[in-house]
N, C-alpha and C positions, 0 to 999 in steps of 0.2 A: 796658329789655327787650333795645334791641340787646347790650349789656354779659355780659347773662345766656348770650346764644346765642355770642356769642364766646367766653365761658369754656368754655360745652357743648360746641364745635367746637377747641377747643384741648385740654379734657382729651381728647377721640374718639382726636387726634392723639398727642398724650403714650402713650393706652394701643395704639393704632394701633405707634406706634414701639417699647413696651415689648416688646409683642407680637413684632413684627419683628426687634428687637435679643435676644428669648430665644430666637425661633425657629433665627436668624443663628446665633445660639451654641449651640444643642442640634445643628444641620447640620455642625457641625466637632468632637463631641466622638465619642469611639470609642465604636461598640457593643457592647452585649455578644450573645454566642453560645455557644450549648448547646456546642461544638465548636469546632476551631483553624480548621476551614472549613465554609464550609455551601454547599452549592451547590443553588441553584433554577432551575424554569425560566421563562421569559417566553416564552408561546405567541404564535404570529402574529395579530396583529389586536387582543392586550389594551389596555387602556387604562390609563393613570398607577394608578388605584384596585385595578386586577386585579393588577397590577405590584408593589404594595406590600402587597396581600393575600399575593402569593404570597411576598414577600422575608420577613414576619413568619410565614407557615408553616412555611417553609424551615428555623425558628430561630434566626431573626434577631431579636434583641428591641428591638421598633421600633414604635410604633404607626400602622398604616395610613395612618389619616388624615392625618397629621401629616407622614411622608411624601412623601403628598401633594403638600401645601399646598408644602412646602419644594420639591420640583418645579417648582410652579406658577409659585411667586413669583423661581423663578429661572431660567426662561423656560423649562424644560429636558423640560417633560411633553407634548411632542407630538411628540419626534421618538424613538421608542423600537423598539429593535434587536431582533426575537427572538431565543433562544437559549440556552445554557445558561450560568449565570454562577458565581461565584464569589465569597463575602466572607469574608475573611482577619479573625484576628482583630485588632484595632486600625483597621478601615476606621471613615469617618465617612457618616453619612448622604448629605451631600453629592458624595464619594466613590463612594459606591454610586450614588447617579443618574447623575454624570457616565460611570460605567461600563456604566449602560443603554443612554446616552443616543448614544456613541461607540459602541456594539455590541463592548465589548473582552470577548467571551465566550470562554468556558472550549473548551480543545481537546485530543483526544483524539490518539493517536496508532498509529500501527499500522505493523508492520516486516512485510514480503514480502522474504525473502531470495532471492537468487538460486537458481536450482536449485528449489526447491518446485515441486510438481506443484499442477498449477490446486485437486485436492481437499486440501492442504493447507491453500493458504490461502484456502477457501471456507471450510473449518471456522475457520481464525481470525480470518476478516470476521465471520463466525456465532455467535461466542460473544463478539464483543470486547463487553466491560460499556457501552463509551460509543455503542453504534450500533443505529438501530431494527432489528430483525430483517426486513424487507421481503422478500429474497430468503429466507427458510427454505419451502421446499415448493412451490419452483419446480425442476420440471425442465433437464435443460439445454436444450431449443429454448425457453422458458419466457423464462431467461435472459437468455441470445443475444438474443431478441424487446425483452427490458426493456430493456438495456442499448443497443440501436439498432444489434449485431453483425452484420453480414454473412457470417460465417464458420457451416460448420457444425459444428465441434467447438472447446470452448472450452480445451482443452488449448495452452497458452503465449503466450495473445492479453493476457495483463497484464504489464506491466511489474512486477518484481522493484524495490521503493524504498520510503521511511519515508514512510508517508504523513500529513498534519495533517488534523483536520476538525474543526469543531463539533460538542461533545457532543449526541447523541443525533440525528446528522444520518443521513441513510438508508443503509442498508448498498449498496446498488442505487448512491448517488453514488459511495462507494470504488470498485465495480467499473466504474463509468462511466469516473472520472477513471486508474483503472489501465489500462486497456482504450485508450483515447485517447493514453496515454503510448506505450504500445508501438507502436500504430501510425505516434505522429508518428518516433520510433526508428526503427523497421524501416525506414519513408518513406527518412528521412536516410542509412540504410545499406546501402537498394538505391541510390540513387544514387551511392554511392561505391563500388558493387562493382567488382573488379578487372576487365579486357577479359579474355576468354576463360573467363570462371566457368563452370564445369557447371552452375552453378543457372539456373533456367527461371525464376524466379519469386520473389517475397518473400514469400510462403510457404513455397517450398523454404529458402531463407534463412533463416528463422523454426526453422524442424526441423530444420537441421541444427547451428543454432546453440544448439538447447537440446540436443544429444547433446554439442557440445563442451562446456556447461557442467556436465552430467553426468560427463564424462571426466574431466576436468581441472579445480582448484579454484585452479591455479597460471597467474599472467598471462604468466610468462616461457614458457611452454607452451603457451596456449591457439593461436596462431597455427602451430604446426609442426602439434599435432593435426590442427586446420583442413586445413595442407595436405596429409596423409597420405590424407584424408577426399576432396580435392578429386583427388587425383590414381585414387584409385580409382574414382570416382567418372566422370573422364574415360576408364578404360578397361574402364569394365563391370566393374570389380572388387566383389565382394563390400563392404558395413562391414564383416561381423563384429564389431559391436561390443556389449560385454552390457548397457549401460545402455538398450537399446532389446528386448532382449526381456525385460529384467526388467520393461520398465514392460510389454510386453506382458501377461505372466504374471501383475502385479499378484496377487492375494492368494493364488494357486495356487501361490506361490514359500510354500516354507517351507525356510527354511535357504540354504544356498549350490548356485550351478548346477551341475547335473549334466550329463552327455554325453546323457542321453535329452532335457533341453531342449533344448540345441543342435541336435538332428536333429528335435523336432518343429515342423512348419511352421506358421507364423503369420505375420498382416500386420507385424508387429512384430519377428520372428526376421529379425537382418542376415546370419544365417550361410546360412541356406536362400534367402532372398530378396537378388536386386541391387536396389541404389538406392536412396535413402531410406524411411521407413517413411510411411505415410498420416498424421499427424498429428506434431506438436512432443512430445517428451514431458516437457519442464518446462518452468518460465519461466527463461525466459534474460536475461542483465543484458548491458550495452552491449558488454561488451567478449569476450563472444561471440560480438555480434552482428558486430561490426564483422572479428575472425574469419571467420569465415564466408564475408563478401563480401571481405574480402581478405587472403586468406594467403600468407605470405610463399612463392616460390619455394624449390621443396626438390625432392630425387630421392627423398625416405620415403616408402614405404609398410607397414611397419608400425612399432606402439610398443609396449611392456611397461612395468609398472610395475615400476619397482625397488627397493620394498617402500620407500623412504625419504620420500614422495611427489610423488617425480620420477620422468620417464620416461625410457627408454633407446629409439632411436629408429633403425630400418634400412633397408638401401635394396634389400636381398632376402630372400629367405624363409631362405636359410642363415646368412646372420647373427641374423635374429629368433631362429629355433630356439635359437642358442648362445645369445643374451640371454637366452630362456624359460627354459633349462636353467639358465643362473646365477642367474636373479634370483627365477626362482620354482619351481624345483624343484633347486636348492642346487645343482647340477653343476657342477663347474670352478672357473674364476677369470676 
């Protein structure tokens, strides 16, 4: 009898390790897929079973259970990542757990270019394909409230940079984590502002740094702008500058400025109004920022573009004139 139960408990074992040893080898062989990728998601709080329900919905041809088990027995089914994933074609089962299991989930990407006005890149937080739509049908104090903003207008409080995130992570986090960027920025570039700045403030800082990023797209320039700006600025001089009453004007611009814009008065018109305008009017990138709070010493007070896109830069009203005449209404040499 004992004979009998040791062969019972030998073959258990025999088909115990068959079992094991096909399992072993179905865990390292490639799956197949509808597609060259499939990407599924693993929601917070699933379990190994939901996990593997969802990787075979995904079209991933796999069977659940099996799965599973291959999880199980490879220590690997109780430590699992949410998020959204990725399986290439040629992965192996084993493969795809370890990638649960390590949370190496799939990431989206999203560009804010410098200069963009905050409603630009709301609209491409707002459509991007890999982000919940969270913030659509918030107003902006809405916003401001979500995002944990102190500020009352959200015009230039993001930082302009590429940002990574986990697929289908909250739109509400990109504007978190842009919002945060700017301020630790701004932080680092009020403190390095030059002694005697006409700016009050790293707000004012903030605004005047996105009109120089407005003006200028050129680094070798951004700093004289700056100080053309700061010197006027220390004598009660007008900006005069159009990228602040075009953001004014916003969608009431159609076509190029005319002389009636320039004469009608608005918080935004630098020609009618001294001093900065009430708010930033784009997002500005580091090295306007840094502009801003320290521009090199200069006697310029004004600049013209001269159509090549560089500027021509004076130190009085009679030589501007002569630059406007040559560079933008053909006169002279």
């Amino acid at each position: 009898m004992p004979s009998l139960l040791i062969k019972f408990l030998l073959a258990l074992l025999l088909a115990a390790a068959s079992v094991a040893g096909g399992a072993w080898w179905y865990a390292h062989q490639p799956l197949r897929m509808n597609q060259p990728v499939t990407e599924f998601v693993v929601e917070r709080g699933a379990g190994m079973r939901q996990v593997a329900r969802a990787v075979a919905a995904g079209g991933v041809a796999v069977q659940p259970e099996l799965l599973y088990w291959i999880a199980r027995l490879g220590g690997k089914a109780d430590r699992i990542v949410a998020g959204s994933y990725e399986a290439a074609q040629g992965i192996t089962p084993w493969e795809l757990i370890l990638k649960i299991h390590r949370g190496e989930v799939s990431q989206g990407v999203l560009l804010i270019p410098e200069g963009w006005t905050f409603a630009q890149m709301r609209a491409a937080v707002e459509v991007h394909p890999h982000l919940l739509r969270d913030s659509v049908g918030l107003d902006d104090a809405a916003l401001l409230k979500a995002i944990g903003a102190d500020e009352a207008n959200l015009e230039g409080l993001f930082f302009p940079d590429t940002y990574r995130f986990d697929r289908y992570s909250s739109a509400l986090e990109v504007f978190r984590a842009a919002h945060k960027a700017m301020q630790e920025r701004l932080e680092r570039a009020w403190r390095m502002r030059a002694e005697g700045t006409p700016l009050r403030s790293p707000y004012e800082a903030l605004i005047l740094a996105s009109i120089i990023e407005k003006e200028t797209a050129r680094l070798d320039e951004r700093g004289l702008v700056a100080s053309v700006f700061a010197n006027r600025l220390r004598i009660g001089m007008r900006l005069q500058t159009d990228p602040t009453l075009i953001y004014g004007l916003g969608d009431d611009l159609q076509g190029r400025l005319l002389r009636k814009h320039l004469q009608a008065d608005g918080a935004y018109n630098t020609y009618t109004r001294a001093g900065l305008p009430p708010t930033p009017i784009a997002l500005p990138g580091w090295g306007a920022l840094e502009a801003a709070v320290r521009p090199p010493e200069s006697e310029y007070y004004y600049f013209v573009a001269r159509g090549d896109g560089t500027s021509e830069f004076s130190r009085n009203l009679k030589d501007h004139n002569r630059a406007v005449d040559r560079y933008q209404r053909g006169k002279g040499s």
